[in-house]
N, C-alpha and C positions, 0 to 999 in steps of 0.2 A: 504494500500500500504506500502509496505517495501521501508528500503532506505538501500545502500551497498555500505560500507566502503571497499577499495580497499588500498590496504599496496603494494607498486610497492619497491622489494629492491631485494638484493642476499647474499646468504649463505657468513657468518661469518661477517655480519653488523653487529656492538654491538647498531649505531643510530638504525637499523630498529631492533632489539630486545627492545628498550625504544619504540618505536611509538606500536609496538604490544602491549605493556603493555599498555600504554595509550587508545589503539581503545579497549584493552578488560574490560576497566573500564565503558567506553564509554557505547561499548555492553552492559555489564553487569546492565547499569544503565536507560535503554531504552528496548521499545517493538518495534519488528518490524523491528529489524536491521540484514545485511546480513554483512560478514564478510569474504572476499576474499582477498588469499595472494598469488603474483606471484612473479617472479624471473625476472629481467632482462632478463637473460640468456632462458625463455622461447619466448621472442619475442625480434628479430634484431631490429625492431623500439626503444622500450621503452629504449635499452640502445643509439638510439641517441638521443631519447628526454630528456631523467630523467638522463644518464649515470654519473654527477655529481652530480648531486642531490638529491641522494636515501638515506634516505627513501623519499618515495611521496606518502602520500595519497590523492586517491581520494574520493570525496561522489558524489554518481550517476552519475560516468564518469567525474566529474568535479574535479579539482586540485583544493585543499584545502592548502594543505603544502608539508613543505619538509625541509628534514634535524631533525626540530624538530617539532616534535604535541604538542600544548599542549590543554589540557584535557576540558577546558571550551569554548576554541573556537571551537574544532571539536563538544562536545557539544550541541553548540548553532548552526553550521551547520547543523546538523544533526537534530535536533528540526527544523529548521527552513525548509529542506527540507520535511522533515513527513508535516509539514503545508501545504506548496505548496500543495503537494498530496493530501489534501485532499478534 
């Protein structure tokens, strides 16, 4: 089973260009991972829920962070949902 890291931000975030960088260390450093990135601007909801607080990742639908990722805790998210799955 895969797990899938979700990046919720919009065009000309310089935060959500550092959390890409971070989720693609992430990736990089893991099997199994899915790697999805949307815009506010694609869905009315996500800018009333997250509209301050972008970037926001999620893993497996579930809100991890926001504002800043950092690298050992998504990490360890991310290991720890591949466990669950399995």
């Amino acid at each position: 089973m895969s797990v899938t890291i979700t990046l919720i931000g919009k065009p000309g975030c310089h935060l959500c260009d550092d959390a890409r960088s971070v989720i693609s260390e992430v990736a990089d450093d893991a099997l199994d991972i899915e790697f999805d990135e949307v815009s506010l601007e694609d869905n009315p909801l996500w800018g009333e829920l997250y509209g301050e607080l972008i970037p926001v990742v999620l893993v497996n639908g579930v809100e991890h962070a926001h504002w800043r990722v950092d690298k050992h805790s998504l990490s360890h998210a991310v290991n720890t949902a591949l466990a669950e799955a399995s």
